[in-house]
N, C-alpha and C positions, 0 to 999 in steps of 0.2 A: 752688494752694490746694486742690482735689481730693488732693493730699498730705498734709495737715494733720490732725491726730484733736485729740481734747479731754480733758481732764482730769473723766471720768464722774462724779467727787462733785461738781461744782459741779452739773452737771446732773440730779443726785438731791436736791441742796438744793432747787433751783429745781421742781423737780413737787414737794417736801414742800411749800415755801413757797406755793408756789398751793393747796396744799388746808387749809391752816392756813388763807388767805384767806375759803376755802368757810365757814370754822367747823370744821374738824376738828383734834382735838388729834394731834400728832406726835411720837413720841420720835424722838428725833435719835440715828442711830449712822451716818451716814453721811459726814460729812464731821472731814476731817483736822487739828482742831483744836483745841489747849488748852483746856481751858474755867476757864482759870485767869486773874487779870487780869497784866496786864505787873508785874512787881514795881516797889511804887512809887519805888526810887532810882535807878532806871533811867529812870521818867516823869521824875523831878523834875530831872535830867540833861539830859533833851529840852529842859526848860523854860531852864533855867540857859543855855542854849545859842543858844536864842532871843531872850535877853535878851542875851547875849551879843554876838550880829550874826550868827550863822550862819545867815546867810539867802541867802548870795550862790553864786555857783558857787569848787569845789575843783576838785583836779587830779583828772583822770578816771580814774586808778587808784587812788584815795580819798585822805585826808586824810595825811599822814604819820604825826600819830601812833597813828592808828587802825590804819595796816596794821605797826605796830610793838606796837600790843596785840593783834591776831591772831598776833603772831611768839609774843609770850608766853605768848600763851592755847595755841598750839597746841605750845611746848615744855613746858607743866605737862600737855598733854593728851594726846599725841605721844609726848614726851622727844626731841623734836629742835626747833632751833632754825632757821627759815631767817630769807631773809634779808626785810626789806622789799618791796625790788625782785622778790621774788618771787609780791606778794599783791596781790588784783585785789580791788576794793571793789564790789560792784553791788547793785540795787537789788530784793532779792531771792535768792535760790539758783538758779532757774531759767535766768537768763541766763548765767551759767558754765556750765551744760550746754549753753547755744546755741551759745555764742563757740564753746567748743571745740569743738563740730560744726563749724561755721565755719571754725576755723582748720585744723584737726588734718585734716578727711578731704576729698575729692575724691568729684565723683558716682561711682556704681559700688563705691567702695572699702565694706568691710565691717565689722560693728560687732556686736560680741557686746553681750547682754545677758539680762537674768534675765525668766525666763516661769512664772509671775505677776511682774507688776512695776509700777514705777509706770509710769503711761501715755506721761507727757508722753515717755519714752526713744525711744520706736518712733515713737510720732509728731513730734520734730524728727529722728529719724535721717531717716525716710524724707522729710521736707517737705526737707532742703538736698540731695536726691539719692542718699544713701550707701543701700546694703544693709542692712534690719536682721537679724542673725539670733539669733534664742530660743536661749537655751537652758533646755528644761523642768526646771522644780525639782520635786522629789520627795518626797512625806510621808513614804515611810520612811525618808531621810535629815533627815529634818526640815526639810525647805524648805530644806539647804545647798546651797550650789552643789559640784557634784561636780570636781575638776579633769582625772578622767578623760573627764569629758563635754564639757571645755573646748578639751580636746587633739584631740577631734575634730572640733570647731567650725573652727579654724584654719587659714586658706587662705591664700595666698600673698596675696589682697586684706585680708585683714584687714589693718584699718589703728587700730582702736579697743577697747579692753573698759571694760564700765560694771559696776560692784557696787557693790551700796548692803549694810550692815549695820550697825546693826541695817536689817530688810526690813520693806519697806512692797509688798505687806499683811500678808505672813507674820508679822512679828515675829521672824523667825530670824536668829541671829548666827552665823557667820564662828569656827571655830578658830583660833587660832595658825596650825598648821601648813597651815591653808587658805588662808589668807590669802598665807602664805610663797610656798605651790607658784603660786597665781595670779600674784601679784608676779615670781618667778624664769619663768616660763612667757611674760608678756608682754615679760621682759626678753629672753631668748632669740630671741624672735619680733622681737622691734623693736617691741611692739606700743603704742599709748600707752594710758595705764591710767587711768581714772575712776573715782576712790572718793568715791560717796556717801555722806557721814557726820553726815548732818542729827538722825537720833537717836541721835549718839553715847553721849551722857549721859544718855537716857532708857532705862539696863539693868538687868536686875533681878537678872543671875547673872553669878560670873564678871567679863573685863578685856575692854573695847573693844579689837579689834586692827585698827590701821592699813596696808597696804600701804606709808604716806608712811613712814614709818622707814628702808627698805630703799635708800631711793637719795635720802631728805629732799628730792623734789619738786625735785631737779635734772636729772633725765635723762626719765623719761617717765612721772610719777606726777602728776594732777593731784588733788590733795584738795579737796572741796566741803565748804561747813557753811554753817550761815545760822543766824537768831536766830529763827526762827517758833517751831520746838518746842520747844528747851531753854529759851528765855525768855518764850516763851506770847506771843510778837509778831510773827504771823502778817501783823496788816493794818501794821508797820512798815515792812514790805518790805525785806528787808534780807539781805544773804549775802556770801560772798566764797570764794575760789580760790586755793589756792597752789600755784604749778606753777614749771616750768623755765619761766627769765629770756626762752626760744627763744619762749615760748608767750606770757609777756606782749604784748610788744610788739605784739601781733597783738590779744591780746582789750581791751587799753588802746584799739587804734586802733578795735575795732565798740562801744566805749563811746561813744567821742568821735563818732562814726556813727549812735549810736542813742538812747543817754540824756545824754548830754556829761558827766555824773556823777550820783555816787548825794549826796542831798539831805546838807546840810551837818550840819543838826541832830540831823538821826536815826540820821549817824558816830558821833556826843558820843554819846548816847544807845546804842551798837551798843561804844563802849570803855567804858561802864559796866558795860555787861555782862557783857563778859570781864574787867574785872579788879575790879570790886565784889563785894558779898559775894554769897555763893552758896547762902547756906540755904534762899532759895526753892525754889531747884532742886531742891536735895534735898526736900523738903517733896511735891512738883509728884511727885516719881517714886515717895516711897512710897504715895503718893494711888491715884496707879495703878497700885504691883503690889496695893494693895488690892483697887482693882473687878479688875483684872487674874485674881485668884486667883478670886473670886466667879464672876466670869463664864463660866471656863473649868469652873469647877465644877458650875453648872447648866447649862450649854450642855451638858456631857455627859449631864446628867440627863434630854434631853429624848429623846424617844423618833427613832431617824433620823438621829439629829446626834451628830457625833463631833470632838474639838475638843483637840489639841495645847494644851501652855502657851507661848507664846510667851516669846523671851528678853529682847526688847526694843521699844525702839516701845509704840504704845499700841493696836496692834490684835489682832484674834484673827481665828482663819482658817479656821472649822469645817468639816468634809467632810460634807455633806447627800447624796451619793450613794445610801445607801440609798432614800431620799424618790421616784428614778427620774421626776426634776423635775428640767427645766434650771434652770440658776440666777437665770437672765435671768426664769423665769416663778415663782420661790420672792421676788427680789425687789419684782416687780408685786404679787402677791398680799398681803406683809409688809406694803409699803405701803399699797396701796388698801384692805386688809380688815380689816386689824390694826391702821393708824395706826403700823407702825415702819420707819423712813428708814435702809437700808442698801445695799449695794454686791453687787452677783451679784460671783461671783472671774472672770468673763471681762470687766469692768470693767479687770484687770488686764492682758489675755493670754489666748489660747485654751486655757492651758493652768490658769487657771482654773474650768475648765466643772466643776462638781460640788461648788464649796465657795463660800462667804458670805463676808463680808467686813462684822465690827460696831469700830468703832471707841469704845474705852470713855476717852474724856474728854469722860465726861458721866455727872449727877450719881450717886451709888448709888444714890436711890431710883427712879431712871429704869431704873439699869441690874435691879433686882432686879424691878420693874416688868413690863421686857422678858422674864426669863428666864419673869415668870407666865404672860405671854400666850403664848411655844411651849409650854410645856407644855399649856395649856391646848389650843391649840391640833391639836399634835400628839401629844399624848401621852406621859407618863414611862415609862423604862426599866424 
């Protein structure tokens, strides 16, 4: 358990919510969440479902027809079609990053991933025994991951690579041709490959590109997505994995192990969402390249802070270095003095140390709010 780390926004909700307790008012920019409601044909789907009888246990790699509307959703989103037997239903996005720790590596063996990053990566790599190793991502490439920094990474132990794009916290997406070299590099290597693509649909420039194309999740590509952010159903708990047929078998068996299956109801409710209408969505993202554009705008206005646009995702990732404040003591202060609930970028990874971390799904006048109090605060440019 001394191997275990924690996902640091619940834990900056948790000290905001105890001082809202006090009577203090809080803008919220710290935690990873829609501030949209579930679109209601998707609720009314749940319901329909319960009325139904889905109340009982499914087969623990999900329902049939459900892992037959993620085949669909991910050939209109993809442009490839697998198969079924290739899709793991779980109860959440998170557990497909476990299983596959799980399955895929051995203590000792090695596991690239992106520094800044999400947390939970380094902390299941290191709790089932594997090696984690960073790789630091860089503002002058705009938080891409570099492939010639990958190529160095690469040890005879590697046994894993993980990339999320759109990036959480960065908000940075992944080229074509980035995507290709990582994709043919893990292939080369043997390596198995994790794409994170939970905000695929939340982008604001440009074409989401998938690694899963290049070998369509039969040889060593395991693609991740879940329903929290594109359908703003975060507490539905809900995700799923299409990988090679080698891989199910294995994360079917630490289902039937751990959760025996993901809840009946809220499958029905998980294929309305891939295949019902989708104007929410759309609606949901130009929401937020709205505050998106606002935000990035006055954040640069503030005096000290310096603030890329992000391509995707709903976060921004401003560089406070000038300030010659660690970040950890720029977030304390935000909070306790200012009343605003944010993230230090070493929340992320060490290689966060110098930049913020504001999450904008939450309302505009909260976010125009926030840009008043740094300025005030620190002063405009």
């Amino acid at each position: 358990m001394g191997r275990i780390g924690t996902e640091t926004a619940f834990e900056a909700l948790a000290r905001a919510r105890a001082l809202e307790k006090q009577g203090r008012r809080i803008l919220h920019f710290e935690i990873g969440e829609p501030d949209f409601p579930t679109p209601p044909h998707i609720v009314e789907a749940a319901k329909k479902a319960l009325d139904a009888g889905y109340t009982h246990y499914v087969p623990a790699a999900g329902i049939p027809e459900v892992r037959e509307a993620v085949c669909e959703y991910i050939n209109r989103t993809r442009g490839f079609r697998p198969t079924p037997d290739q899709v793991v239903i779980a109860p959440g996005a998170k557990p497909i990053l476990f299983y596959t720790l799980l399955a895929a590596c051995d203590k000792r063996e090695q596991v690239i991933y992106q520094d800044p990053g999400f947390p939970i990566y380094e902390s299941m790599i290191r709790y089932i025994g594997a090696r984690p190793v960073p790789i630091k991502l860089k503002e002058k490439n705009e938080f891409r991951l570099d492939p010639e920094d990958i190529k160095k990474k690469i040890k005879p132990k590697t046994k894993l690579m993980i990339i999320n794009s759109p990036h959480n916290p960065t908000g940075a997406t992944l080229t074509e041709e980035e995507v290709k070299t990582i994709s043919d590099l893990c292939h080369d290597h043997g390596i198995w490959l994790l794409s994170d693509e939970v905000y695929n649909e939340i982008l604001y420039e440009g074409k989401h590109y998938s690694p899963s194309v290049y070998d369509k999740c039969l040889e060593r590509t395991i693609l991740l997505d879940g329903f929290s952010k594109t359908f703003a159903m975060t507490g539905w708990r809900l995700g799923y994995g299409v990988m090679p047929p080698e891989l199910i078998k294995w994360e079917t068996l630490l289902t039937i192990n751990s959760v025996s299956c993901t809840s009946a109801f809220s499958q029905m409710a998980a294929k309305e969402a891939l295949l019902g209408p989708h104007e929410s969505v759309l609606a949901m993202v130009e929401e937020f390249r709205r505050r998106r554009d606002y935000m990035v705008e006055g954040l640069n206005q503030v005096k000290g802070w310096s603030c890329l646009k992000p391509g995707g995702a709903f976060y921004v990732f401003p560089n406070v270095k000038k300030l010659k404040v660690k970040s950890k003591d720029i977030e304390n202060h935000l909070l306790n003095d200012l009343g605003i609930a944010s993230l230090c970028g070493t929340a992320f990874g060490a290689a966060g140390e110098g930049y913020m971390r504001f999450s904008y799904a939450s309302p505009m006048e909260k976010i125009k709010e926030l840009i008043e109090l740094l300025k005030k605060e620190y002063g405009t440019k």
